[in-house]
One Martini backbone bead per residue (centre of mass of N, CA, C, O) as a GRO file, in nm:
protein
  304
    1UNK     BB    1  -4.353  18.362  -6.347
    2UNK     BB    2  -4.040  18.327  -6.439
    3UNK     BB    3  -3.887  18.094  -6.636
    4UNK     BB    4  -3.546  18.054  -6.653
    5UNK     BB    5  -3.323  17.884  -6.868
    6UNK     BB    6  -3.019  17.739  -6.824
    7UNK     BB    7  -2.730  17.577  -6.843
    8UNK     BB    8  -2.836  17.449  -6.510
    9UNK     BB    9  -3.093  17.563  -6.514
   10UNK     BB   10  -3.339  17.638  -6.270
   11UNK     BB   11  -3.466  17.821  -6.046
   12UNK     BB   12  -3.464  17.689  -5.751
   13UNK     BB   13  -3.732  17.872  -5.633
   14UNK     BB   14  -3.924  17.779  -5.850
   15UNK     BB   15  -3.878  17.482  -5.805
   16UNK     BB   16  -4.003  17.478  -5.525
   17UNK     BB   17  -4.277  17.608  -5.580
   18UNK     BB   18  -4.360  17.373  -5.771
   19UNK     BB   19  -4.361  17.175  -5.553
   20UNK     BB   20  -4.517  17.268  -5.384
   21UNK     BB   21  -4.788  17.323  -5.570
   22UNK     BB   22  -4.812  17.013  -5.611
   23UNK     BB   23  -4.856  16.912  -5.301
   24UNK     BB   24  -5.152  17.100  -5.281
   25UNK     BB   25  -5.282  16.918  -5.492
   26UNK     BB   26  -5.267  16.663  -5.385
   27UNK     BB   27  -5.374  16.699  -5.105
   28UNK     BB   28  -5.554  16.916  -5.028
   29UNK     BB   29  -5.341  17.032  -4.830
   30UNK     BB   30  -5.184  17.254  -4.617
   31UNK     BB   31  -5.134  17.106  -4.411
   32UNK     BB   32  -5.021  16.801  -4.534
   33UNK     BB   33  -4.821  16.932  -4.714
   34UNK     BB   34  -4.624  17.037  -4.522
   35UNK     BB   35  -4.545  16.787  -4.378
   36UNK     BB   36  -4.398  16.675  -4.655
   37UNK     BB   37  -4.222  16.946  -4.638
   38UNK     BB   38  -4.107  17.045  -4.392
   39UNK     BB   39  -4.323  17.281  -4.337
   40UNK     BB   40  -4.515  17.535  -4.218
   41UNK     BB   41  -4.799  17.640  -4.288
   42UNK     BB   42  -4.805  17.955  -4.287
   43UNK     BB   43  -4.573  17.919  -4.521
   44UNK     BB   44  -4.728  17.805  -4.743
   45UNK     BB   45  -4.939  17.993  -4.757
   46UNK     BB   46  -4.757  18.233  -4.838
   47UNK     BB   47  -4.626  18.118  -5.104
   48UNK     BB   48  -4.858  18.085  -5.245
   49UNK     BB   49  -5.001  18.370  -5.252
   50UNK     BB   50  -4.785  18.489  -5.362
   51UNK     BB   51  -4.806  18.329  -5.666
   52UNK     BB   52  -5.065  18.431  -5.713
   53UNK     BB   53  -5.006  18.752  -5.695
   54UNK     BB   54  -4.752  18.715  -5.913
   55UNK     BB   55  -4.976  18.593  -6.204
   56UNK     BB   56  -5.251  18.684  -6.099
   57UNK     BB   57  -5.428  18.473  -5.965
   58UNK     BB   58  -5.635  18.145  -5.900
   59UNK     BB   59  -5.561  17.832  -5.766
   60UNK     BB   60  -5.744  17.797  -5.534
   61UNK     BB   61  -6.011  17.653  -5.382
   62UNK     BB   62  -6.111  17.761  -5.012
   63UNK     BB   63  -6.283  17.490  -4.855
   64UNK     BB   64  -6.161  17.485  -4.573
   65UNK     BB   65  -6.004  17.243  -4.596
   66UNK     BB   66  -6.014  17.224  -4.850
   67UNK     BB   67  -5.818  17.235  -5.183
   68UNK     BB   68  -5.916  17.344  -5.520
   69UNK     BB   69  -5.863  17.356  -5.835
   70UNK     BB   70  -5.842  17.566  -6.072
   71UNK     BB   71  -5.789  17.598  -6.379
   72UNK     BB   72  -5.519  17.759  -6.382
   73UNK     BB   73  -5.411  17.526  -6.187
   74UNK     BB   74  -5.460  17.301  -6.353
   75UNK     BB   75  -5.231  17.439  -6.615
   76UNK     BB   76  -4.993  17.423  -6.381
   77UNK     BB   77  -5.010  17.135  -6.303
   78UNK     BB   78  -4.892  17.063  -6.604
   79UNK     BB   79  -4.642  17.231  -6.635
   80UNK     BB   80  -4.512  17.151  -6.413
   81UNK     BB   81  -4.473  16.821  -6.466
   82UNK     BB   82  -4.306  16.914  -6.750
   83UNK     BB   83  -4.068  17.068  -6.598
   84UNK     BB   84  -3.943  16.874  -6.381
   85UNK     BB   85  -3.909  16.658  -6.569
   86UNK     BB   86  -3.697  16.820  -6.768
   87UNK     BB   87  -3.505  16.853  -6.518
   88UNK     BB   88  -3.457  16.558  -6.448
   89UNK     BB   89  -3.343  16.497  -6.769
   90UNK     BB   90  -3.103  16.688  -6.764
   91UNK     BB   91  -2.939  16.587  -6.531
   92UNK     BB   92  -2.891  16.307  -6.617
   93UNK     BB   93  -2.755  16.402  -6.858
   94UNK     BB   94  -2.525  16.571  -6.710
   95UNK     BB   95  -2.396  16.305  -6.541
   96UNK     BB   96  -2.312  16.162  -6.742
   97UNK     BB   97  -2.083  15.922  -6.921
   98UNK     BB   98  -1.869  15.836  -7.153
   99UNK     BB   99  -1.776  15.556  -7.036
  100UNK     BB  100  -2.055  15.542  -6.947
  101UNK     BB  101  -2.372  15.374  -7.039
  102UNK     BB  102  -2.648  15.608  -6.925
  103UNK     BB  103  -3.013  15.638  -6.822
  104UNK     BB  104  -3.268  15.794  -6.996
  105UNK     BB  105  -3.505  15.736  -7.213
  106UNK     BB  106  -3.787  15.798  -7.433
  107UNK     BB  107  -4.108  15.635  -7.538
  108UNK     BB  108  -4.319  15.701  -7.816
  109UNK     BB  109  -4.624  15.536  -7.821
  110UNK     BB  110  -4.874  15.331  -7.977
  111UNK     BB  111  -5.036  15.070  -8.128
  112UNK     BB  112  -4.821  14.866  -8.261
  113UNK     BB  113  -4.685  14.634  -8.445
  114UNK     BB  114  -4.381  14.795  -8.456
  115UNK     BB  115  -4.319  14.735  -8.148
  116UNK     BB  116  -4.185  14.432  -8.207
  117UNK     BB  117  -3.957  14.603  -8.343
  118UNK     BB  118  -3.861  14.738  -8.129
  119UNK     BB  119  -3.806  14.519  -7.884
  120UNK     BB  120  -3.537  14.435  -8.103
  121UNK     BB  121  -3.365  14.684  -8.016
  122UNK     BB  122  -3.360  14.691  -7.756
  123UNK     BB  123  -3.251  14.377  -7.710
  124UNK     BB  124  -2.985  14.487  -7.796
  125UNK     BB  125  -2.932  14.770  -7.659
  126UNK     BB  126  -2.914  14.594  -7.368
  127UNK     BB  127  -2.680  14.402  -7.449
  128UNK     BB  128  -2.493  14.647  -7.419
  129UNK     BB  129  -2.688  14.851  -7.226
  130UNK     BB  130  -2.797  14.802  -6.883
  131UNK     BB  131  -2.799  15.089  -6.782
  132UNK     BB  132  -3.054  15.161  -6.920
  133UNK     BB  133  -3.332  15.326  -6.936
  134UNK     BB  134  -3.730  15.248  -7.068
  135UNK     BB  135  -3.924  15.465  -7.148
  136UNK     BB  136  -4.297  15.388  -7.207
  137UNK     BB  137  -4.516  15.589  -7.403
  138UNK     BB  138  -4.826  15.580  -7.423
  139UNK     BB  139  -5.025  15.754  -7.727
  140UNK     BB  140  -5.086  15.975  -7.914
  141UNK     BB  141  -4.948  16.114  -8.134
  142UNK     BB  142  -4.987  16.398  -8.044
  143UNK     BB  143  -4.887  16.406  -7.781
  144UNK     BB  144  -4.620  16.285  -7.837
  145UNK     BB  145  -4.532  16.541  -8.069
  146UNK     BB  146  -4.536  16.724  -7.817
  147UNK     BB  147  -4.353  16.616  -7.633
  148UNK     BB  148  -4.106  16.603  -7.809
  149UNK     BB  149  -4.076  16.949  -7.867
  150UNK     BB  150  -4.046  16.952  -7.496
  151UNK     BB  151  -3.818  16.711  -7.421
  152UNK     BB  152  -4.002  16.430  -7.316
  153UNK     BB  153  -3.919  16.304  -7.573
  154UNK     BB  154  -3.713  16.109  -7.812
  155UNK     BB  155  -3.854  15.844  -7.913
  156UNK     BB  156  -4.111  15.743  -8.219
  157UNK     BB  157  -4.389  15.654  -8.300
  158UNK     BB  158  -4.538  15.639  -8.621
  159UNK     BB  159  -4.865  15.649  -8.807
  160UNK     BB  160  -4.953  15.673  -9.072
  161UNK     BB  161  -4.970  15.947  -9.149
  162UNK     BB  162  -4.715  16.184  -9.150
  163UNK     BB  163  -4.554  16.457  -9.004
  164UNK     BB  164  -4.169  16.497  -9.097
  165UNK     BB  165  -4.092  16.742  -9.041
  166UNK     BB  166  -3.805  16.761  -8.816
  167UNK     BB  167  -3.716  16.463  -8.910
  168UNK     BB  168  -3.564  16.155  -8.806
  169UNK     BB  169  -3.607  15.844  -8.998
  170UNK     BB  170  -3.724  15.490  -9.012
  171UNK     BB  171  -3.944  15.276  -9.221
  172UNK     BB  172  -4.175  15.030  -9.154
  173UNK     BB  173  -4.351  14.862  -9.339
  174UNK     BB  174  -4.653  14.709  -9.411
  175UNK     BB  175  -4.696  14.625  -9.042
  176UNK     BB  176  -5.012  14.693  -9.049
  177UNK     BB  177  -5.354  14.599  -9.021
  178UNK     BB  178  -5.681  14.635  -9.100
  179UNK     BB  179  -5.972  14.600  -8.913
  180UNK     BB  180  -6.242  14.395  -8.699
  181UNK     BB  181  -6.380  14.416  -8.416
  182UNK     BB  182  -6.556  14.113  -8.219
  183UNK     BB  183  -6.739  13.909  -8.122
  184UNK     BB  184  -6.703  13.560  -8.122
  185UNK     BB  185  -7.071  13.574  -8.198
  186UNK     BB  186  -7.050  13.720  -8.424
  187UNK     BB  187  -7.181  13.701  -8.751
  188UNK     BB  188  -6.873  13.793  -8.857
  189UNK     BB  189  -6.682  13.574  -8.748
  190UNK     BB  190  -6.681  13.391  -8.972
  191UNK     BB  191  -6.548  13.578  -9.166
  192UNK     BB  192  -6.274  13.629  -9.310
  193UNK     BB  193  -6.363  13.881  -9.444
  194UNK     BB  194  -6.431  14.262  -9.425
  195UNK     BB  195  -6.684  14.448  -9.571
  196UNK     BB  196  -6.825  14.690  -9.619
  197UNK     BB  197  -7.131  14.635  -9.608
  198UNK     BB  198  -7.089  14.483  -9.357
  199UNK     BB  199  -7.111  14.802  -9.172
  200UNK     BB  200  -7.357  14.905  -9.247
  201UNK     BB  201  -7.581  15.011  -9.016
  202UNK     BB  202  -7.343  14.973  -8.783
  203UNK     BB  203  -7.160  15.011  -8.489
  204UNK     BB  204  -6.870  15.235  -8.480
  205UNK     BB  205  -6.529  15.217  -8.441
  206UNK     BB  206  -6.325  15.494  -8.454
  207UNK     BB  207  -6.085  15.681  -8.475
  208UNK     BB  208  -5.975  16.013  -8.375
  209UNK     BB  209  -5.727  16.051  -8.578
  210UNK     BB  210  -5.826  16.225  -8.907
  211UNK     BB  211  -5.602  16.111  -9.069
  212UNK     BB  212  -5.730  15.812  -9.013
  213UNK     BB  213  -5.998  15.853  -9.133
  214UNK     BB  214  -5.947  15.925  -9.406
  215UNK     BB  215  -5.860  15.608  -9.494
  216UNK     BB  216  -6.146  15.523  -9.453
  217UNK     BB  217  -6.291  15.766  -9.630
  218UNK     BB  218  -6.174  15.598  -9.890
  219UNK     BB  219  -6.282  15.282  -9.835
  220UNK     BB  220  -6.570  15.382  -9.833
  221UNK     BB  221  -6.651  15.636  -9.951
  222UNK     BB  222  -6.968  15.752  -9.997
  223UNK     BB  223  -7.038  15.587  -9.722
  224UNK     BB  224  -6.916  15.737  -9.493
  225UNK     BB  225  -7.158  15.969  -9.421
  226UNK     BB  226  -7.340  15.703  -9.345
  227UNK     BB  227  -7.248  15.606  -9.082
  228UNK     BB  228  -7.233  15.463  -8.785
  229UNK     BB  229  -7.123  15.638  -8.501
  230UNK     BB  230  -7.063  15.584  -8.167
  231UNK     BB  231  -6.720  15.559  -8.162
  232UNK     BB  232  -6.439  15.724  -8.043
  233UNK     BB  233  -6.058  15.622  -8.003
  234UNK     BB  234  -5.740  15.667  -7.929
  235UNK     BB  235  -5.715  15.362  -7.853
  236UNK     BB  236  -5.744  15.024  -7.917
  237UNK     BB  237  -5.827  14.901  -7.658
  238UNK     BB  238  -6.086  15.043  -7.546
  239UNK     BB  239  -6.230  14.963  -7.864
  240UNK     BB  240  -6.230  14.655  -7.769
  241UNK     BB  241  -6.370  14.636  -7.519
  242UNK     BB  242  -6.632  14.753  -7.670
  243UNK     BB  243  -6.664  14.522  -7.866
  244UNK     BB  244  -6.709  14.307  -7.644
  245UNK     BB  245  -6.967  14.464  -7.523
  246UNK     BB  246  -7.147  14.527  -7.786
  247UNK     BB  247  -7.105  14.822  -7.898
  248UNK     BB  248  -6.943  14.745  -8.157
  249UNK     BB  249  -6.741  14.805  -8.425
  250UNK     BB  250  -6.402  14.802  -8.456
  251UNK     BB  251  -6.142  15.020  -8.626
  252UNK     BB  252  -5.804  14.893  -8.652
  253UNK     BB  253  -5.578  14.820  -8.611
  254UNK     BB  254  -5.403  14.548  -8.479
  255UNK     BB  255  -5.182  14.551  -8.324
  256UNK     BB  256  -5.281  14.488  -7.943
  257UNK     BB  257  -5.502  14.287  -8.020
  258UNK     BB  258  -5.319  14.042  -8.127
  259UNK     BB  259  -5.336  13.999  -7.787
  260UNK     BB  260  -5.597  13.835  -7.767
  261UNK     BB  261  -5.866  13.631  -7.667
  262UNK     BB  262  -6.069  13.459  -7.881
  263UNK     BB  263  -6.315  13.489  -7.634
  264UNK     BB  264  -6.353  13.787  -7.661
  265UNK     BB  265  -6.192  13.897  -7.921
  266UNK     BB  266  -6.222  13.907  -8.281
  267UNK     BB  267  -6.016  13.965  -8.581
  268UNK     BB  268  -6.103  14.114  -8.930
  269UNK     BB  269  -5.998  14.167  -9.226
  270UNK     BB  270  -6.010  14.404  -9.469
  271UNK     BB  271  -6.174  14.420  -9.800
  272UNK     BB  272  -6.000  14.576  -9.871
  273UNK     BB  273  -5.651  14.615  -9.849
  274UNK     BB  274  -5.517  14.781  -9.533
  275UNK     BB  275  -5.174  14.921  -9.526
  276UNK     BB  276  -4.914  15.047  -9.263
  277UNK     BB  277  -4.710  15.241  -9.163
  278UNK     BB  278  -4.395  15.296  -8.947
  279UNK     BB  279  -4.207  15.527  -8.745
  280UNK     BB  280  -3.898  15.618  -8.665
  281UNK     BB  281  -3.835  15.905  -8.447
  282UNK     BB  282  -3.652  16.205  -8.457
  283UNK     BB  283  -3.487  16.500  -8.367
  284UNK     BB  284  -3.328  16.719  -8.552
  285UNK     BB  285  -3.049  16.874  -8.446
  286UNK     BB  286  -2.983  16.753  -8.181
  287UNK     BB  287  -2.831  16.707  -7.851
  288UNK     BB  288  -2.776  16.419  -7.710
  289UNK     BB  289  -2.738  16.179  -7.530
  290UNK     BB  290  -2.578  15.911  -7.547
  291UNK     BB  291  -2.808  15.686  -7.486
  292UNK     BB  292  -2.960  15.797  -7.755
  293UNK     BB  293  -2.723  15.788  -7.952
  294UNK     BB  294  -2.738  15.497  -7.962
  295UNK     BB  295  -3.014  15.422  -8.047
  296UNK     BB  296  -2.991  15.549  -8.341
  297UNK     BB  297  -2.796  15.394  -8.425
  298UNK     BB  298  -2.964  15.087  -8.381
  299UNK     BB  299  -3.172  15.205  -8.557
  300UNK     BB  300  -3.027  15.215  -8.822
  301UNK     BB  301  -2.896  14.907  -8.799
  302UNK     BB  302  -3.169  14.798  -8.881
  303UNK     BB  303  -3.188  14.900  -9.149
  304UNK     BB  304  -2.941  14.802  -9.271
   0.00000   0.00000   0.00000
């Protein structure tokens, strides 16, 4: 199946089946799938057969009344999702008008002190244009950076060290302290601050990005190669969870744990202490829609 982007959009017919097989994957029933798109079953059977003969795989298997998707379907299910996505936001984008800013931002960012920055340019910019809505989509570095050279992230936070080839940004410096997360029980939450030593031989959760995590181990030093780590966690608060639960000490940004309450979970700073910058970006050379334009323009009155 080609799908082929031209300048208003794919083609009706394929993005049709693309909804037809979002609709049998959620259903898992062509029966069901069918009433919710008021056609009958068994035009969606042969539409379905049709688009499986012609990529050549195997979409569903077919169980019975039941229908589950195959590998290849759940990958076709993912790539569908982000091309309609892409699709809904590009018509919102070319029916703005100039004298009118509206539409969707979409803002991907991780858990960081710097979000308290958005926050505050968001609400200027919310003050000029209330008209816009702002997507904020949480996960890790690689996914955001990833949504966004597929045109379904618009603006980023990115926390340090981060590949900014092919970005405009602007940096937010020492923003973030790095810390340790542990029950308000625990004999380390007496200390004001801690040391490497208190954390050897101890239950670790460390970030899962390897380059946050070599930062960890030149703090760590030699000691690196020795620590017993438990978990490693994409975002802070799951890390938070594991370590409210006695599960180890996590190690990572204040971010949004420092609004914990510190009767589940306390954070101690790490001495020697390490602060980390975070970036707001976006791709360079891009034709935005205004309402994003706009955002950059707030985004950089604020540096200014």
């Amino acid at each position: 199946m080609a799908i082929q982007i031209g300048s208003c959009g794919m083609k009706n017919m394929e993005l049709r089946l693309l909804r037809y097989f979002l609709t049998v994957a959620k259903e898992q029933s062509f029966t069901k799938a069918a009433e919710q798109l008021h056609i009958t079953q068994p035009t969606l059977s042969r539409q379905m057969t049709a688009l499986e003969d012609e990529l050549g795989i195997t979409l569903f298997l077919r169980n019975g009344k039941r229908n589950t998707l195959t590998d290849e379907g759940i990958l076709l299910k993912r790539r569908a999702l982000e091309i309609l996505n892409l699709e809904e936001k590009t018509l919102k984008e070319l029916k703005g008008k100039e004298d009118v800013v509206e539409g969707t931002i979409t803002i991907g960012c991780g858990e960081f002190a710097a979000v308290e920055t958005l926050a505050r340019i968001c609400k200027t910019y919310k003050e000029k244009y209330p008209l816009v809505q702002i997507a904020l989509h949480t996960a890790t570095a690689d996914t955001v950076y990833e949504m966004m050279k597929k045109g379904l992230v618009d603006i980023a936070l990115f926390l340090e060290p981060m590949d900014t080839e092919g970005l405009d940004y602007i940096r937010i410096a020492d923003c973030d302290h790095w810390c340790v997360g542990m029950r308000p029980d625990d004999p380390l939450a007496e200390k004001e601050l801690i040391k490497k030593e208190d954390l050897i031989g101890k239950p670790l959760i460390l970030p899962e990005r390897m380059n946050i995590q070599s930062e960890l181990a030149n703090w760590f030093g030699k000691d690196f190669s020795n620590l017993q780590i438990a978990f490693t966690s994409n975002l802070g608060t799951n890390a938070g969870v594991m370590a409210a639960n006695g599960l180890g000490y996590s190690i990572s940004i204040e971010g949004a744990a420092k609004y914990w309450r510190e009767d589940i979970l306390v954070q101690r700073r790490i001495s020697p202490e390490i602060m980390t910058s975070t970036v707001i970006a976006w791709r360079r050379n891009i034709q935005y829609s205004l309402a994003v334009s706009k955002m950059i323009e707030e985004i950089n009155a604020f540096q200014a």
